[in-house]
C-alpha positions as CSV (number, residue, x, y, z in Angstrom):
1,X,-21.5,30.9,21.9
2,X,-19.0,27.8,22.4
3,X,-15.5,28.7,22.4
4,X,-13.4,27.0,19.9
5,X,-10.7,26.6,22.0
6,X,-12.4,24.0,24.4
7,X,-16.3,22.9,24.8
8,X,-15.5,23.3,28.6
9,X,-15.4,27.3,27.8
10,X,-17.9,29.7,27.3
11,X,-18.1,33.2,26.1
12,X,-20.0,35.9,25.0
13,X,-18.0,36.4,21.7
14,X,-15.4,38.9,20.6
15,X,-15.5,41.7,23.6
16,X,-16.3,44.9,21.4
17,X,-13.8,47.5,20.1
18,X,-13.9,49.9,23.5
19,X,-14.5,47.4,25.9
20,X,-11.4,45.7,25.9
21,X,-8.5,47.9,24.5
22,X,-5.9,45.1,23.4
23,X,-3.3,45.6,25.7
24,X,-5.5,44.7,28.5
25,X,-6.0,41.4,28.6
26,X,-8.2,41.2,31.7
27,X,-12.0,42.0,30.8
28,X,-12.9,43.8,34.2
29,X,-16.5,43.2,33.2
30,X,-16.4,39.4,33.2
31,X,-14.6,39.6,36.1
32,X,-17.3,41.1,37.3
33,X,-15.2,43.8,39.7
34,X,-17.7,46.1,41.5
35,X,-17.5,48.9,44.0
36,X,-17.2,47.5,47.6
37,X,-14.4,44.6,46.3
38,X,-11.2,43.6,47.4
39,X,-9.1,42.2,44.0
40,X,-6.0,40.9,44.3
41,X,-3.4,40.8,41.1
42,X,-0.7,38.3,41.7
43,X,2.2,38.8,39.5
44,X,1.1,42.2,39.3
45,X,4.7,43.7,37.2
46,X,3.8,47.4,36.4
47,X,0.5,47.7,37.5
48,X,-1.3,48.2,34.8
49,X,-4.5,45.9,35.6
50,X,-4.1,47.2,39.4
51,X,-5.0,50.4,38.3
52,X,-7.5,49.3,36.0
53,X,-9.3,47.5,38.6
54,X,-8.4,50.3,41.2
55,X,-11.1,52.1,39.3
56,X,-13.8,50.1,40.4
57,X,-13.0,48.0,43.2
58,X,-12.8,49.6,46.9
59,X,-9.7,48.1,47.8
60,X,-6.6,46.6,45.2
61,X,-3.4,44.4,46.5
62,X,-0.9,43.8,44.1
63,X,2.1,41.4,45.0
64,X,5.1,40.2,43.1
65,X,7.9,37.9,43.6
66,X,10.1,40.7,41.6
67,X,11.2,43.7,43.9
68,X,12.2,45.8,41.1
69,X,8.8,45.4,39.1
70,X,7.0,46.6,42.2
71,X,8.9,49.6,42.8
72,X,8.3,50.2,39.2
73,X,4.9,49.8,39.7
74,X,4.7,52.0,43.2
75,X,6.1,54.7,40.7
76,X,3.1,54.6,37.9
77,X,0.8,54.4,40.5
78,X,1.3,58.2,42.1
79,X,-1.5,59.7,39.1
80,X,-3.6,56.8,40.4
81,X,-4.0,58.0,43.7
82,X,-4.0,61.8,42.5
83,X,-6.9,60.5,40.4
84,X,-9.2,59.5,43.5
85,X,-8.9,55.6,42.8
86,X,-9.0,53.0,45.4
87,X,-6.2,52.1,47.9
88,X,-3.6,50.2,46.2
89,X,-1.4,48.1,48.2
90,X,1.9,46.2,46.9
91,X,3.6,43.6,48.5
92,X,6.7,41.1,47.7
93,X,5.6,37.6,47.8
94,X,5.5,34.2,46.1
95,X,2.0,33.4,44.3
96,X,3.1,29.6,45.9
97,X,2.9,30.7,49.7
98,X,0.5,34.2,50.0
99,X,1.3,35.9,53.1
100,X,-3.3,36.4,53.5
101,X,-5.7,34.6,55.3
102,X,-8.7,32.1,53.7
103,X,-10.8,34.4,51.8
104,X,-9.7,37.7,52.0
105,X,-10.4,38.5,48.3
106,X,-13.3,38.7,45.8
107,X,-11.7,39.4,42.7
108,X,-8.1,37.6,41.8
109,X,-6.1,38.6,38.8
110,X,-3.2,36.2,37.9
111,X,-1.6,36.9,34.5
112,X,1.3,35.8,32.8
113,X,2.4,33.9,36.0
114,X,1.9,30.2,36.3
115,X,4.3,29.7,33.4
116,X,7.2,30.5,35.9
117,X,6.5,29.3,39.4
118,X,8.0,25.7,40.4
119,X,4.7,24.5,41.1
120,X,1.5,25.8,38.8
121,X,-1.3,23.4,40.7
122,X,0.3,24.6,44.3
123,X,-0.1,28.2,43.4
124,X,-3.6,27.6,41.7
125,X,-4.6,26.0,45.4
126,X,-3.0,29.2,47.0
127,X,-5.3,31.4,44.7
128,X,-8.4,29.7,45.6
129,X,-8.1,29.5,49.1
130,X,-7.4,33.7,49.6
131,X,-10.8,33.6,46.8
132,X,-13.8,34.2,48.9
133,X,-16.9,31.8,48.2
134,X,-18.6,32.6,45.5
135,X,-16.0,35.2,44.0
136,X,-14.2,35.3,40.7
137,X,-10.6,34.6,39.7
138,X,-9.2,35.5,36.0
139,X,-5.9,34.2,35.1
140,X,-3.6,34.3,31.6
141,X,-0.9,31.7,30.7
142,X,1.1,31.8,27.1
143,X,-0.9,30.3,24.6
144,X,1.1,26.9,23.2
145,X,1.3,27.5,20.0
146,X,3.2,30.9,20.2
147,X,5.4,28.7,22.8
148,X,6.1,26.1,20.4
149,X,7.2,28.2,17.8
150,X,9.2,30.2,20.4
151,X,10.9,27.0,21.2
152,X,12.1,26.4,17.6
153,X,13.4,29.9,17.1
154,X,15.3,30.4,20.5
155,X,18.1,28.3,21.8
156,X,17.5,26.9,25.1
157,X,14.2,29.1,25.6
158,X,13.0,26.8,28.1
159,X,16.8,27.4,30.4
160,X,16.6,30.9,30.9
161,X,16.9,31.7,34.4
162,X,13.0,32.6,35.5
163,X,11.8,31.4,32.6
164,X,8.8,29.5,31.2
165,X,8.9,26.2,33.0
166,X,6.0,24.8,31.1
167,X,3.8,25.1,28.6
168,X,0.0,25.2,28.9
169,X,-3.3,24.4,26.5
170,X,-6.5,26.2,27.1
171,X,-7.5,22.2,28.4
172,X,-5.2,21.8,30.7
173,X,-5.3,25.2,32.0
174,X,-9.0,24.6,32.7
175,X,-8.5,21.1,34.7
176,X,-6.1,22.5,36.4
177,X,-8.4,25.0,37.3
178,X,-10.8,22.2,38.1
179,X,-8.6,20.6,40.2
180,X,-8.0,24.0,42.3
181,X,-11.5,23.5,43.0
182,X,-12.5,26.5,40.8
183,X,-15.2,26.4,38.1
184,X,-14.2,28.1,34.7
185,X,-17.1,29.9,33.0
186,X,-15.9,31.4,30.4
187,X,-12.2,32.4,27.9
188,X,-10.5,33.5,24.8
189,X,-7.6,34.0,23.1
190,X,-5.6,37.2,23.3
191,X,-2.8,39.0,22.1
192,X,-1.9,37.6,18.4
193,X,-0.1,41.0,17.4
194,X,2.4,39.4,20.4
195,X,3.0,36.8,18.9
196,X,4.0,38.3,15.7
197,X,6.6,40.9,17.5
198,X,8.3,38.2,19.2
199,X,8.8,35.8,16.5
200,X,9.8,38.5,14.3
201,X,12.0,39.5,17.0
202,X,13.2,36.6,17.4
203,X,14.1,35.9,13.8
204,X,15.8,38.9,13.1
205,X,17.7,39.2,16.2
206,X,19.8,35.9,15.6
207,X,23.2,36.1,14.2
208,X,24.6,37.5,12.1
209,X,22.7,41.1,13.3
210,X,21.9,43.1,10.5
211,X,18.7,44.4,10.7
212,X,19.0,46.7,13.3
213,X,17.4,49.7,11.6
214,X,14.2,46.6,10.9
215,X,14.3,46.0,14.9
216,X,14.2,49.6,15.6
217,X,10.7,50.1,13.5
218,X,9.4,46.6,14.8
219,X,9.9,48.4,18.2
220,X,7.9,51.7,17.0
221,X,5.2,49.6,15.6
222,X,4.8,47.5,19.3
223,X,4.5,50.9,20.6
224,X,2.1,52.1,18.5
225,X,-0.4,49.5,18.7
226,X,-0.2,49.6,22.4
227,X,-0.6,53.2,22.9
228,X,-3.6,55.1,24.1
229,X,-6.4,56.1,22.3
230,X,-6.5,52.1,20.8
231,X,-6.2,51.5,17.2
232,X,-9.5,50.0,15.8
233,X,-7.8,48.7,13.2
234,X,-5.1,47.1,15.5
235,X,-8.1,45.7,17.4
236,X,-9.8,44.1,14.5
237,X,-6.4,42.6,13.4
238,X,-5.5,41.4,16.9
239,X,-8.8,39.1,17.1
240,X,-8.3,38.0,13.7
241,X,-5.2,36.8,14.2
242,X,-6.5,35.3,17.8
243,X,-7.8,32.8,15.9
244,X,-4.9,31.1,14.6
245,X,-1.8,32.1,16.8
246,X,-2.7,34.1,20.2
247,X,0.0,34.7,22.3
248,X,-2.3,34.4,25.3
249,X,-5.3,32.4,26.7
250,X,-7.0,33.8,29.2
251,X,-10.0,31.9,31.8
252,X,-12.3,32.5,34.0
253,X,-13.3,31.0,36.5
254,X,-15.8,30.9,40.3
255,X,-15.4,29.6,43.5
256,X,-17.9,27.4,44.6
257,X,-20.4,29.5,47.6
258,X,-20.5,26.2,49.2
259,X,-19.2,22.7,49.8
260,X,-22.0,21.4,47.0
261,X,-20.6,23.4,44.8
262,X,-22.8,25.6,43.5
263,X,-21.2,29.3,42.3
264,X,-22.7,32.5,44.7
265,X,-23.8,33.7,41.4
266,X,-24.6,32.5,37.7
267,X,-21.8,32.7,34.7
268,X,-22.2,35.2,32.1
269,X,-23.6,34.0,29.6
């Protein structure tokens, strides 16, 4: 089916209930990460898609600008290891200068990310240059509707020190991706019980404070619907409410195998 976010978008539909608990906003399946690849996460934070991919993928580099995220992340990683998943490698580095070689990667992972660095197009270059021919690149930016809203609620939500710079539409994430020289094939929206924690935490954390005990359960509720086994009935609300306030949009897209630009392998469909 045709996305309604943009005719440039495709998609199989609604991923179902197991495939995709909600907190993972990367579908490793249309990603398409197989044994015998190298994926690289940029902006990696905890780790969490790392080890998701670790799972299937022969070899998983994870780099971050933020040292403290990564030795968070080297930390969650020791049952990883214990569990017999692929090598995972972590490195500090800037998604606008990656310390690799052309090609070194089949799979890229790049979530939450562009939204900060100085320069979205440079890093989108850097991306697709360390993407092999032919492989697959997934990457999530705030959706900008949430942002908007954000905007209103927050003082000077666009000044915080590392920040959002900018604000991105599923359109002109995809030309940028176009631009990149990447071919998107496919994206949805994600994440719309986000959006409802932070603009209720936003409204009820401005002055005067006094619904602390109200914060405290909006905490316990953000940590139940993220927690392990997933909620089916969190699920079902969270792509609901994708449709008219996602805090996320996430797309996918190939690198051309060659200079014609034809992909090493067909999109899903």
């Amino acid at each position: 089916m045709t996305s309604f976010l943009t005719p440039a978008i495709e998609t199989d539909g609604y991923i179902p209930y197991r495939a995709l608990p909600r907190w993972q906003t990367v579908d490793m399946d249309l990603l398409d990460v197989r044994e015998g690849h190298s994926v690289l996460d940029v902006g990696c934070g905890d780790g969490y898609l790392l080890r998701k991919a670790a799972r299937r993928a022969s070899l998983t580099m994870g780099v971050d600008l933020d040292e403290s995220r990564l030795r968070a992340s080297r930390n969650s990683l020791t049952d990883s290891r214990r569990s017999g998943q692929s090598p995972i490698e972590l490195t500090v580095a800037d998604a606008q200068r990656l310390p690799f070689a052309d090609a070194s990667f089949d799979r890229i992972i790049c979530t939450e990310t562009l939204e900060h660095v100085a320069d979205a197009q440079l890093a989108l270059r850097e991306l697709a240059r360390v993407l092999r021919p032919g492989g697959r690149l997934a990457v999530s930016v705030p959706h900008f509707l949430c942002e908007a809203i954000l905007y209103s609620l927050i003082r000077g939500y666009f000044e915080f020190p590392g920040g959002h710079r900018r604000v991105f539409t599923p359109r002109t994430l995809t030309r940028a991706l176009t631009r990149a020289g990447l071919q998107p094939y496919a994206g949805y929206p994600r994440d719309s019980l986000e959006s409802a924690y932070w603009i209720l935490l936003s409204l009820l954390s401005r002055p005067p404070r006094r619904f602390d005990g109200v914060l405290a359960a909006l905490e316990r509720w953000r940590a139940q619907t993220r927690s392990e086994p997933y909620s089916r009935f969190y699920h079902a609300a969270d792509q609901m409410g994708n449709r008219l306030l996602p805090k996320s949009v996430v797309v996918y897209a190939l690198k051309p195998a060659s200079p014609g630009g034809e992909p090493a392998t067909p999109p899903l469909r």
